[in-house]
N, C-alpha and C positions, 0 to 999 in steps of 0.2 A: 512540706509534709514529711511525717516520718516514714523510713524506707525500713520494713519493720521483717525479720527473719521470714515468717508467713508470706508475705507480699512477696519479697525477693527471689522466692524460692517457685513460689508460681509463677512468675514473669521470667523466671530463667527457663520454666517447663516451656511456657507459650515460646517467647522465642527460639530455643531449640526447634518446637514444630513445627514454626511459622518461616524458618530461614532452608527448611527444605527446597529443592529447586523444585518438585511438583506443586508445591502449597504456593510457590514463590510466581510461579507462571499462573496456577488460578488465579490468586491474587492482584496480581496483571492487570491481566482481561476482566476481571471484572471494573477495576479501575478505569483502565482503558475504555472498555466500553461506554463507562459514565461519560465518560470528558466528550466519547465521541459524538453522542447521544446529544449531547448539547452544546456541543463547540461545532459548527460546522464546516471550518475554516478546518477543524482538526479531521472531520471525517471525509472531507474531500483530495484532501492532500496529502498524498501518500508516504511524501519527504518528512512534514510535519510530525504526522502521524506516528513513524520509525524513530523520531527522534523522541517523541514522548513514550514511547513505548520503552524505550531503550531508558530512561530519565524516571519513570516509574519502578522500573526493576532495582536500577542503582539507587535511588531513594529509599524506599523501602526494606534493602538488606543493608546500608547506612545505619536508618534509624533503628533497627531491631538491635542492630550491634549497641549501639546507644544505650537503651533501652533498660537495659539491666546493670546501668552502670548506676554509682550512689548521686554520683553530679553527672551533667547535662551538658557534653560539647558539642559543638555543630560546625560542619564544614559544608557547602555547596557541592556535590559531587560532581565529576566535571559531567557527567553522562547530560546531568540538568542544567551545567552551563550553555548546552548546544540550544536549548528549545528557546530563551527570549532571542538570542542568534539567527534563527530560522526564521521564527515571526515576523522579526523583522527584516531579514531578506524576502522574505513571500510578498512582503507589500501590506501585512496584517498591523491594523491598532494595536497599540497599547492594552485596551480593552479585552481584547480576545487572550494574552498572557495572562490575567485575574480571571477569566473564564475556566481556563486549563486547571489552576490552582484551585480556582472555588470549588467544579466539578471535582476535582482528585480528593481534596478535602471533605467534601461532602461523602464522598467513597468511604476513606477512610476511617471517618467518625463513622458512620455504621458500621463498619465488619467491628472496628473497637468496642462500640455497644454492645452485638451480638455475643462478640466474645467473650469478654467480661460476665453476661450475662447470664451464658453458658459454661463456661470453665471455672473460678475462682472454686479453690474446698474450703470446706471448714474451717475458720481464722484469719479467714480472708474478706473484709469488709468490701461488697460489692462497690460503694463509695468511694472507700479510697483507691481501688483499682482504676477507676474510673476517674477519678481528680490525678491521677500519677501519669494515666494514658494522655487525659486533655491537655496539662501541664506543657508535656513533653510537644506531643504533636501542634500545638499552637504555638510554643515558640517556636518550633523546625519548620513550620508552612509561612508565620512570619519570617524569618530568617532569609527563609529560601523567595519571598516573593520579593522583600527589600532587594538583596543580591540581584536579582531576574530582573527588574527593573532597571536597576544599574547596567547592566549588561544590557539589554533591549538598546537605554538609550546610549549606550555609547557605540553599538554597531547600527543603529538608524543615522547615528552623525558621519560613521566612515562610509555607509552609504550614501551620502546624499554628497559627497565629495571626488571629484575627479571624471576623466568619460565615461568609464564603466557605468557607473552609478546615473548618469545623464540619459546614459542608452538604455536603462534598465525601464527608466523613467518614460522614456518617448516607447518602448515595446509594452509598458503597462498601460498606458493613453491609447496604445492602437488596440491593447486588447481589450479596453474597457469601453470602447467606441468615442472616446472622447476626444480621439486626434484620429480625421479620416480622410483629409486632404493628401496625397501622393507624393505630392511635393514636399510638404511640412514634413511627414512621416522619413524621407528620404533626406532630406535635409539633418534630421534629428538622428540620424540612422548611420552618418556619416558616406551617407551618397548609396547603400543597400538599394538596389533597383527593385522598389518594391509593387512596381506595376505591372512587373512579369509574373509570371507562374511562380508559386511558392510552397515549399517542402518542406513541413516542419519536423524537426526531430526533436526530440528528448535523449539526454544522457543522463545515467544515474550510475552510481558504485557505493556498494555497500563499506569499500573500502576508503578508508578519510586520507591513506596516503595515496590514493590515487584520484584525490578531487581536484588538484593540480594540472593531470591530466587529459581532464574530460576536454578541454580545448583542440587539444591535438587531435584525438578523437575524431570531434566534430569534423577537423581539416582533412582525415585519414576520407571518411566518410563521403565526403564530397568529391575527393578527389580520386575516388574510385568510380564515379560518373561521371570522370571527366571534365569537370568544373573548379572555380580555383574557391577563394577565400567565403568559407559560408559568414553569416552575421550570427554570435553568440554573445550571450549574454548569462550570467550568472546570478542566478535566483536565489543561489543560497542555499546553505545543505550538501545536499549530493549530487545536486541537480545542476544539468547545464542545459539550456535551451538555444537549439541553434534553426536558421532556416537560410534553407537552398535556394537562389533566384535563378530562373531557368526564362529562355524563350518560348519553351513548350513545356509539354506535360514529361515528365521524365519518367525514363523506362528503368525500378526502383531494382530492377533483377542483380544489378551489378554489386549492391551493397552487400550479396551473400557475400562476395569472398571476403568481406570484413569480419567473418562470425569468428571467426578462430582467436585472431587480433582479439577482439572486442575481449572473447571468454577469458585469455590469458591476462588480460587485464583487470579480470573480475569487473568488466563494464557491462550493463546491460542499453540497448538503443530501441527505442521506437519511433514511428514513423507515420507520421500523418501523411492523409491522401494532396497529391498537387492541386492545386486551383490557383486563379490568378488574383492577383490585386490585394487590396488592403482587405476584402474580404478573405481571397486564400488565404492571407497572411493566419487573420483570426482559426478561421476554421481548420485548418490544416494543424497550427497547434491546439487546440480545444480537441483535435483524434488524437494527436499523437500524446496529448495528455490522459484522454481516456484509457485507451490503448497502454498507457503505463501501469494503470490501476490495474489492470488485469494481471498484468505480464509480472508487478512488483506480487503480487498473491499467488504466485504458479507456484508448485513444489521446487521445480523443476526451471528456472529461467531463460527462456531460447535469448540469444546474445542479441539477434536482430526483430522485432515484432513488429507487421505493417496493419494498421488500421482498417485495408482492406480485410485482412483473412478473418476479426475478430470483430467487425461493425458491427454483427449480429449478435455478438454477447453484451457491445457498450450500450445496448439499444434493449437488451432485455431487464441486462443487470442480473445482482446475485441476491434474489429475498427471499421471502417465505413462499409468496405464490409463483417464481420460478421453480424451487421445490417441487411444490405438490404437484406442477406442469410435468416435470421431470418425471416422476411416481408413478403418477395416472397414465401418460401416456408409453413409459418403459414397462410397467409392472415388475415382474419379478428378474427383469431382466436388470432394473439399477441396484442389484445386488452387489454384495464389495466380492466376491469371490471370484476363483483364478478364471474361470469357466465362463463364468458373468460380461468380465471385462475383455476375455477374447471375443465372446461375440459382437459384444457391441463395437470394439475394433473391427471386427470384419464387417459388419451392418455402416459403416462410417466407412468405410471403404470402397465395398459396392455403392453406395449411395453418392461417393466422389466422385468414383470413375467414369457410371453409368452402367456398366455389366459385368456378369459375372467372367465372362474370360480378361477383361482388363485387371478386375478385382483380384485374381486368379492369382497374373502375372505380378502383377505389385507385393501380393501376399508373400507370392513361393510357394502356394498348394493347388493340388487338382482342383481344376473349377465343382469336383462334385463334393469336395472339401466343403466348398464356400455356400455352396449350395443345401449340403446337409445344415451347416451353423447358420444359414438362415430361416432355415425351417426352423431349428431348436429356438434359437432369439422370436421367433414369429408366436411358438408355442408358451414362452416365458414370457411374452408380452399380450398374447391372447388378441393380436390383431396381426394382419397381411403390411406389407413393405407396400405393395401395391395402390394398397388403397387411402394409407395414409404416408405416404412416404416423405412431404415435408413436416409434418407433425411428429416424427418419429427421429427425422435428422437434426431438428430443431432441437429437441430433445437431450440428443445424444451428445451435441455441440453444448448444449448447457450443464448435462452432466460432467463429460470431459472438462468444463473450464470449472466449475460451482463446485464440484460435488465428488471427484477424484481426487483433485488438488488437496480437497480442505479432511478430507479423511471422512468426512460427516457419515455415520450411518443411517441404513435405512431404519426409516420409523415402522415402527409396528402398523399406525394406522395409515401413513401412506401407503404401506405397502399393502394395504386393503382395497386402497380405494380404485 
């Protein structure tokens, strides 16, 4: 088609507006949320998740640059070399990469609709705007799904070669319950005493030169309990999944002094609860994967996160009717302001400790400090601590993890209700 003055001139206006980094992050997320919406593999998996998020952004300020040129080049950014990579380290089909793709495309054929819609002036045939978008964007989703494939299969074949890749295979059989014999698991494991107590960890780093490292890590980890070689394995990504064989249940206190180590490393660790057997095995990492999800969404990342301290958030989770739970039972206390968020820190405080002079000492203020900001929290919530005081801690625990971290404001009508 012809690339006609008119045309050119409004597709340089759009992408100028469209390559802002706030238009660029809506953008995203709305993308984002499509694939997640309907890729479940994509909305469960936090590794996954970052890599596509991270492969949407580079994609999308690619093509705009594109976009206004008179011809049509294409290169595969590498940000989106990483996601058939992942998929297929996760243990993910084929299927679920044209999932990711079809979702992202369906995204962005509508915001293109819309826009087009909305923007073209005078001399701008709505049509040809629309045939110069389609043009473009089908051949860059074809492009990009041929390449993804190639890549898929050619790190599915380097996985399926050498131990790593064998041990990946027998810890995905034990987690999918399809190998539960002690022996076979232990055998396949390269002798892991997998009938003793088992700890599982999670290691992640945002940083790709320090994915090298998550090994060591794992070793540091363990052997700050006193234990020697853990069993690790690499998922792929960022991720490194290890677990701890013990005789008993292990006392998890000693891993603090790893947080400094970890933070200088830009590593984050979680940590599922011990239990024994080819069950512990499962369950211990199924927390300390949950327990990731959380800990990967904090503002904030603690280096070490145990399953224990946050069972009660993986078990509410972060929705809609957590929200309103949040609202109704804080009232005006889940306000975002400075005042707001000290009290409910002291209300999460007392409610730790059990009283007001414990609360006191931990604070740093006169217990008639803690005392007065319970009254005011009591008055801003329009109920007593007393009378509902797990309903109020629950609460507080979900705002703290849902609803601080994420910025969210309060709604006009929750804060009604």
């Amino acid at each position: 088609m012809s690339f006609d003055n008119d045309l050119k001139r409004w597709i340089g206006d759009f992408v100028g507006s469209a390559s802002d980094n706030t238009a660029v992050d809506a953008w995203v997320a709305h993308v984002l949320g499509r694939i997640v919406a309907v890729v479940p593999e994509a909305g469960r998996d936090a590794a996954l998740q970052s890599v596509v998020r991270d492969a949407c952004a580079a994609h999308w300020r690619s093509f705009l640059a594109n976009l206004g040129q008179p011809e049509q080049t294409f290169h595969l950014v590498q940000e989106a070399k990483e996601v058939p990579v992942v998929v297929a380290q996760h243990g993910y089909a084929l299927p679920v990469l044209f999932q990711i793709y079809t979702a992202g495309e369906q995204a962005v054929w509508e915001f293109i609709t819309t826009a087009v819609k909305d923007g073209p002036p005078s001399g701008v045939s709505e049509a040809a705007a629309l045939v110069h978008f389609w043009t473009r964007s089908s051949m860059w989703f074809d492009r990009s799904v041929e390449l993804s494939v190639a890549l898929f299969q050619e790190e599915v074949e380097r996985i399926r070669q050498g131990d790593a890749a064998r041990r990946l295979e027998v810890v995905r059989a034990v987690l999918a319950g399809t190998l539960v014999d002690p022996r076979e698991v232990s055998a396949g494991l390269g002798g892991h005493p997998v009938s003793a107590v088992q700890t599982a960890l999670v290691l992640h780093t945002d940083d790709d030169a320090r994915i090298a490292d998550l090994p060591h890590a794992a070793l540091t980890l363990t052997t700050s309990l006193g234990l020697r070689q853990p069993l690790v394995v690499h998922p792929g990504g960022r991720d490194l999944w290890a677990w701890i064989s013990s005789g008993e249940a292990l006392d998890l206190a000693p891993l603090a002094t790893c947080a400094d180590w970890l933070r200088e490393r830009s590593m984050v660790a979680t940590v599922g609860a011990p239990a024994p057997g080819v069950d512990g095995f499962r369950s211990s990492h199924s927390e300390a994967l949950a327990t990731q999800r959380l800990s990967l969404r904090a503002e904030r990342q603690a280096p070490i996160t145990y399953f224990t301290d946050v069972e009660l958030m993986t078990l509410v989770g972060d929705n809609e009717a957590t929200r309103r739970y949040v609202h109704r039972t804080l009232g005006r206390l889940a306000s975002t302001d400075e005042q707001a968020t000290r009290l409910r820190a002291t209300l999460r405080t007392l409610l730790s400790t059990g009283n007001v002079d414990a609360a006191a000492r931990h604070l740093s203020v006169h217990k008639n400090t803690v005392r007065y900001r319970v009254e005011r929290a009591e008055e801003l919530m329009g109920r007593r601590v007393i009378d509902d005081s797990t309903e109020i801690d629950v609460a507080l625990r979900c705002h703290e993890m849902f609803i601080a971290t994420s910025g969210a404001p309060l709604r006009p009508s929750a804060a009604r209700d």
